[in-house]
N, C-alpha and C positions, 0 to 999 in steps of 0.2 A: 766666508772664506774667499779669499781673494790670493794674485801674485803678492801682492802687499806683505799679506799677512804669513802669507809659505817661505817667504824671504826671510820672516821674525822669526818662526819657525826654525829654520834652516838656519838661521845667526845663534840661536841658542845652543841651536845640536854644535855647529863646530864650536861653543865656548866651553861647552862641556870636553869634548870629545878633547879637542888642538890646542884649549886655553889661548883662541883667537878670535878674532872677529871674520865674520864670511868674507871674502872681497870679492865674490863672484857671482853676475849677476843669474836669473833661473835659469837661461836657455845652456849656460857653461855649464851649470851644475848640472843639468839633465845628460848632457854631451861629456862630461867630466869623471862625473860620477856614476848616472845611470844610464851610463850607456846600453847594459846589455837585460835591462828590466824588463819585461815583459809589461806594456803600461797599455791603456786604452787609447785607440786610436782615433782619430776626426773622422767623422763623417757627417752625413748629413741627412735629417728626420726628411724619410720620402713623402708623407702629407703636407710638410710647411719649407723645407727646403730651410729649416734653420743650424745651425752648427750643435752637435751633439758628441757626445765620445760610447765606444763601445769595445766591451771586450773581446768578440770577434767579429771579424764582417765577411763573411763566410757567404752569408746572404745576399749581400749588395742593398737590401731593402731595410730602411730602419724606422724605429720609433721612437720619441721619445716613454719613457715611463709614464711622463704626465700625461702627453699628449692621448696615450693608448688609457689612461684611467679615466679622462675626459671623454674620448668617442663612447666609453663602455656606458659611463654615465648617460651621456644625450641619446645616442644613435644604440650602442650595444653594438657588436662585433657579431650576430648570427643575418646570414640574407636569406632574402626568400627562397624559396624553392623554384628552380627551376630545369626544364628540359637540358641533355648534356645527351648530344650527338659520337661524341669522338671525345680522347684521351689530353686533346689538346685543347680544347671548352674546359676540362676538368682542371686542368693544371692552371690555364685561364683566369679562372675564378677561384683556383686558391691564391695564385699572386696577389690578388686586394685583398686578401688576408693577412696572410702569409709573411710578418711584418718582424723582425729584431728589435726588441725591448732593447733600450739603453738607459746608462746612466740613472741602472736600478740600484735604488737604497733601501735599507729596510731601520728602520726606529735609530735612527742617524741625523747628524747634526750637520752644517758647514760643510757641504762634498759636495765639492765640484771638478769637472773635467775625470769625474770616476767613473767606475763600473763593479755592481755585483760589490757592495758594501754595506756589513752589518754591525749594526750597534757601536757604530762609531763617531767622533765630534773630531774636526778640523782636518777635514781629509782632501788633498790637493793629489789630482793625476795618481789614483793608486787602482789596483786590482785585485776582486777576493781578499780583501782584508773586514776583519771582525775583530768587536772587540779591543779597540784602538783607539788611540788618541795621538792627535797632530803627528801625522804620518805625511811623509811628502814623496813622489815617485818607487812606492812599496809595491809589491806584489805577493799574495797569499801571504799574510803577515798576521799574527793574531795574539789581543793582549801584550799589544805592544805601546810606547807613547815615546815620545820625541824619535822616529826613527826614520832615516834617510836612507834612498836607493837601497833596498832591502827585498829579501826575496825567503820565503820557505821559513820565517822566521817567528817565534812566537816568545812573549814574556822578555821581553827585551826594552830596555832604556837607552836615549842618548848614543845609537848606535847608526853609522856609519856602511853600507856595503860589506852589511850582513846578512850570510847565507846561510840557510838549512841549519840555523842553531837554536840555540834559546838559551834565556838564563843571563844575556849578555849586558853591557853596560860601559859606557863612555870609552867605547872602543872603536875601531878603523877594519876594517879589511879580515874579518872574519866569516870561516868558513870550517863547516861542517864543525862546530865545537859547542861546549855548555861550558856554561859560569867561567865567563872569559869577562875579566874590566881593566879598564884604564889599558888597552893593549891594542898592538895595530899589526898587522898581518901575519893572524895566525889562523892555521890548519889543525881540524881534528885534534884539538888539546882538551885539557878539563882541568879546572879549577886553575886558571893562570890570571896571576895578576901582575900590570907593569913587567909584561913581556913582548917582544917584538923579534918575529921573522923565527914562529917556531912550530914544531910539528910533530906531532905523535908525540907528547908531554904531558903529566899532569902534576898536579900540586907542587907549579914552580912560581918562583916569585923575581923577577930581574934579571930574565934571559934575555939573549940575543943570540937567534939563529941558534939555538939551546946549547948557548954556553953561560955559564954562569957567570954573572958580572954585581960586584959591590955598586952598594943603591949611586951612589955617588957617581960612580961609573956611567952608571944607565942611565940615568936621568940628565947627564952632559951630552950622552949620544941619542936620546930622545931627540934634544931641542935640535939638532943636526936634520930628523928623521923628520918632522913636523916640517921645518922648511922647504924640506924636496919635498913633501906629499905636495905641500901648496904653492911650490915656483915649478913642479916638474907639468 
């Protein structure tokens, strides 16, 4: 996993989603789209001083995963025993312990720039996701694949700045809803397909703003909607 490869990633999701090609390189999309994702930050592993990402830095002090599986290996993580005069000796000698694991994976493929990721393959800058595949700037995401700037979201396809939903699919700007596709900014709905800018809805099919509109209709005011997501 590479920028390379989050970028093919990231071309797929808007062919599904926009019926377009990306035209925006990753740092736009992160600033564009995920802006408000909750994503692993840079820091830097305090034994080797090399660049690493973590999900909190609370600590100031980090490790890598590897690096922390490596000393355990050679050296092992327990020291000797020794005399502790004062509160401040103690605290002392837990700070060369006392170290934040990062860019922890568990039975995962392809993740990089992650944190706290389980049983997933092609994972670029995500957090607490499980369960996934080719995920790109996600947060707590699970049983999900092709899904972009995403948060709270699980069993979801080809989706877009998707929040607290599931069920979702080749959809945009969804939020708090299940089995929402082909649809872009919609709130709290259930079972909407080929609907856009609706809320508090279910089993609708070619709204807008939840008024009912002939397919024909809708689909002339889509390609309108599709242009400003990606000239706005």
């Amino acid at each position: 996993m590479n920028d390379s490869i989050a970028l093919e990633i990231i071309n797929k999701i808007f062919k599904n989603v926009f019926g377009r090609e990306n035209p925006y390189p990753l740092n736009t999309i992160l600033e564009k789209f995920a802006f408000d994702v909750k994503l692993p930050k840079q820091v830097n592993d305090s034994t080797t001083n090399e660049i690493t990402w973590a999900d909190s830095i609370n600590s100031g002090r980090f490790i890598t995963q590897e690096n922390m599986r490596k000393r355990d290996k050679v050296d092992g993580w327990m020291l000797p025993k020794r005399k502790i005069t004062n509160l401040q000796e103690l605290l002392a000698i837990w700070r060369t312990v006392n170290l934040t694991s990062t860019e922890r994976t568990f039975d995962s493929e392809n993740v990089v720039k992650s944190d706290t990721i389980y049983s997933c393959i092609n994972v670029y800058r995500c957090s607490n996701c499980g369960k996934s595949k080719n995920i790109v700037f996600c947060d707590n995401c699970g049983s999900c694949e092709y899904v972009l700037a995403s948060q709270r979201t699980a069993t979801s396809v080809f989706c877009i700045r998707t929040d607290d939903s599931k069920d979702c699919s080749n959809s945009y700007n969804v939020q708090y809803s299940n089995k929402v596709s082909n649809s872009f900014f919609i709130q709290d709905c259930f079972n909407v397909h080929e609907c856009m800018f609706c809320s508090h809805i279910a089993n609708k099919r070619y709204c807008i703003a939840n008024m009912q509109f002939e397919e024909s209709e809708y689909m002339a005011i889509k390609k309108v909607i599709i242009n400003w997501i990606l000239k706005s």
